[in-house]
C-alpha positions in Angstrom: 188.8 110.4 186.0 186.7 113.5 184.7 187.0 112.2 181.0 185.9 108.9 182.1 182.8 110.0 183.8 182.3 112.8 180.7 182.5 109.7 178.5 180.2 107.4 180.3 177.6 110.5 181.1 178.0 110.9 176.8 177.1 107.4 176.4 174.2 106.8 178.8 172.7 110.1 176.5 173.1 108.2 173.9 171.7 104.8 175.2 168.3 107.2 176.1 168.6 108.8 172.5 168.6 105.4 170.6 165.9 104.3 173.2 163.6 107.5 172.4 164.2 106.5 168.6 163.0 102.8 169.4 159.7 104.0 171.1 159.2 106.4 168.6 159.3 103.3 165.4 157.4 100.8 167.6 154.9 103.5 168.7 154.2 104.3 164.7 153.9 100.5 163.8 151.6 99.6 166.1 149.3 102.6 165.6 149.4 103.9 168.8 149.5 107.6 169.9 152.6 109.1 172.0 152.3 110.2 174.7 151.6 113.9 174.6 150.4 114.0 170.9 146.8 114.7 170.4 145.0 113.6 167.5 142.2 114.8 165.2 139.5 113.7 163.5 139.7 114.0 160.2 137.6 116.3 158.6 135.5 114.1 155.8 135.2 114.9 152.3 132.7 117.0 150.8 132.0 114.9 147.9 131.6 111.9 150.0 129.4 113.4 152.6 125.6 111.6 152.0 123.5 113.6 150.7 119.9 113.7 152.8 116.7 114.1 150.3 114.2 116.2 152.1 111.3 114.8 153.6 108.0 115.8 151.5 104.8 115.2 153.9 102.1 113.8 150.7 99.9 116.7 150.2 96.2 115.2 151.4 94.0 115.1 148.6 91.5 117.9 148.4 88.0 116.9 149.3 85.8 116.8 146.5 83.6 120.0 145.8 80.1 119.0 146.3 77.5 119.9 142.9 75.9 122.5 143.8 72.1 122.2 144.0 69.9 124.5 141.7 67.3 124.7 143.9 64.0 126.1 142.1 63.1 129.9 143.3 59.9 129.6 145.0 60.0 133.6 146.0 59.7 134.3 141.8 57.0 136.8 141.5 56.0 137.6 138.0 56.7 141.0 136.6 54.2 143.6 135.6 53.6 143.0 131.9 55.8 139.8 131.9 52.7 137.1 131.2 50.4 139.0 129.0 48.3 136.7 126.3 45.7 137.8 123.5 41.9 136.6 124.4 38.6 135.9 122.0 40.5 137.0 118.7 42.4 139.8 119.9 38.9 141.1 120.9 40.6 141.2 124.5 44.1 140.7 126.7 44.1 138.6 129.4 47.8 139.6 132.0 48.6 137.6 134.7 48.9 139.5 138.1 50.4 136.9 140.5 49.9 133.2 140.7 51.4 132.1 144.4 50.6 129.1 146.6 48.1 129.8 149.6 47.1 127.6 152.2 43.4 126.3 152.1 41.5 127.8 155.4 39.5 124.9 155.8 42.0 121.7 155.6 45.1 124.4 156.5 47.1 122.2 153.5 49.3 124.2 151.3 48.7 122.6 147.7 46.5 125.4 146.7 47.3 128.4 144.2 46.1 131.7 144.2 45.9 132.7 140.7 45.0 137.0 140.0 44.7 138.1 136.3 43.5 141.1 135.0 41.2 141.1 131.7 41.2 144.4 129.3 38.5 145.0 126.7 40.6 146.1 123.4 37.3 145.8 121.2 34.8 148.3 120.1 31.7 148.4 122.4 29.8 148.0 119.4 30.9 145.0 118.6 27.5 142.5 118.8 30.0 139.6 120.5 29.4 139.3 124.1 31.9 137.1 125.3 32.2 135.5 129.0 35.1 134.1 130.7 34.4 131.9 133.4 37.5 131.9 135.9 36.4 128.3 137.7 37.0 126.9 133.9 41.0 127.7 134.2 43.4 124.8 134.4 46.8 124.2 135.2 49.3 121.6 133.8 52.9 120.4 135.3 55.4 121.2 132.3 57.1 117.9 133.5 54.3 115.2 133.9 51.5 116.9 131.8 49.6 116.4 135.1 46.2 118.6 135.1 45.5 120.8 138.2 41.6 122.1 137.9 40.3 124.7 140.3 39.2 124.0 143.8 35.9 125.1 143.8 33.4 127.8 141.9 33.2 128.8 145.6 36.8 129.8 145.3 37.1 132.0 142.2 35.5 135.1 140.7 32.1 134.8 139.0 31.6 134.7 135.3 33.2 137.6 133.5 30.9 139.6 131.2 32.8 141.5 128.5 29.4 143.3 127.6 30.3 145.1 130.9 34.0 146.4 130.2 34.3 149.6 128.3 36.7 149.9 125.8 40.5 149.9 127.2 38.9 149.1 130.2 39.8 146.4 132.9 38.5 144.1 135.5 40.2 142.2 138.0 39.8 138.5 138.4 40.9 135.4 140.8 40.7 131.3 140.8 42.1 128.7 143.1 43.8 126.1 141.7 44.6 122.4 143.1 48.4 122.1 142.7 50.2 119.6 145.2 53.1 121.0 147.4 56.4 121.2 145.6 54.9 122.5 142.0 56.6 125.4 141.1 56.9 125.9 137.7 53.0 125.6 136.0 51.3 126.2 132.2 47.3 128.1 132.5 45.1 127.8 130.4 42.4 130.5 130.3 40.0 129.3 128.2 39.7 131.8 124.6 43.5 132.6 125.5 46.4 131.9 124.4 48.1 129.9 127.1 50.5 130.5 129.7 53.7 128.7 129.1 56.5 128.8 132.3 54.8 130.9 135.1 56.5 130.7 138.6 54.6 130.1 141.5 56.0 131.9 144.7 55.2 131.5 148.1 
């Protein structure tokens, strides 16, 4: 009776044994996972990974540098010795001292310019010639237009000059105003007997 329940107990192991075996080839064909049995992902190929381009934000375009503006410099003064001119045949040298826009005391406009020169005698005494210059005969011209700009008023400029009165090497002082409109900057005098004036600034 032992053997027979030895044999019987052998069998039924290996009834459960072909069983497992069973599970086991169904389990595989139908893709499931035993119980028990973890799985993992699988880890994907380098090569086939997508690559990702970097996003590039579109540089903005720069705004466009304005032109600069060469604005004419109305503070130019003029130079000692910078606008000097020969007068009556070299008999004389007529330097401009400042020429700058004022504003007329009586209509308080501003299209009025002061113009100082300074006359020097380089001839003998001696000589018979008496020359006069006559300050309220000076003109102006716009380099641009060619527009002529007379002075204001007699009342508004130095009386006649008489060279009979200058010494030799000597100098006198002199002034005119001049009817230039607002926004004139760049003008040509003409001193009459004198070479003219070609460029002068006229500060403010």
């Amino acid at each position: 009776s032992i053997l027979a329940i030895i044999g019987s107990g052998f069998s039924a192991y290996q009834v459960f044994e072909l069983r497992e075996e069973l599970n086991a080839i169904a389990n595989l064909k139908s893709g499931s996972t035993p119980i028990g049995e973890t799985t993992s992902s699988p880890t994907p190929d380098a090569d086939s990974t997508p690559t990702v381009s970097p996003t590039v934000s579109p540089t903005s375009a720069a705004s466009p540098v304005p032109t600069p503006t060469i604005a004419t410099n109305t503070n130019a003064r003029i130079q000692p010795g910078q606008f000097v001119q020969q007068a009556f045949n070299s008999k004389a040298q007529v330097e401009l001292l400042s020429v700058r826009r004022v504003a007329d005391p009586e209509t308080g406009s501003r299209n009025v310019v002061n113009m100082q020169f300074r006359i020097r005698r380089v001839a003998s005494p001696t000589d018979p010639d008496i020359d006069v210059l006559n300050p309220s005969a000076i003109t102006a011209r716009n380099p641009n237009t060619n527009e002529t700009y007379k002075a204001v008023s007699p009342k508004r400029a130095t009386p006649s000059v008489d060279f009979g009165s200058i010494g030799q090497g000597a100098s006198a002082d002199a002034y005119v105003w001049l009817q230039v409109p607002q926004g004139i900057n760049t003008l040509d005098i003409y001193i009459p007997n004198t070479q003219p004036f070609k460029g002068v600034p006229v500060s403010n």
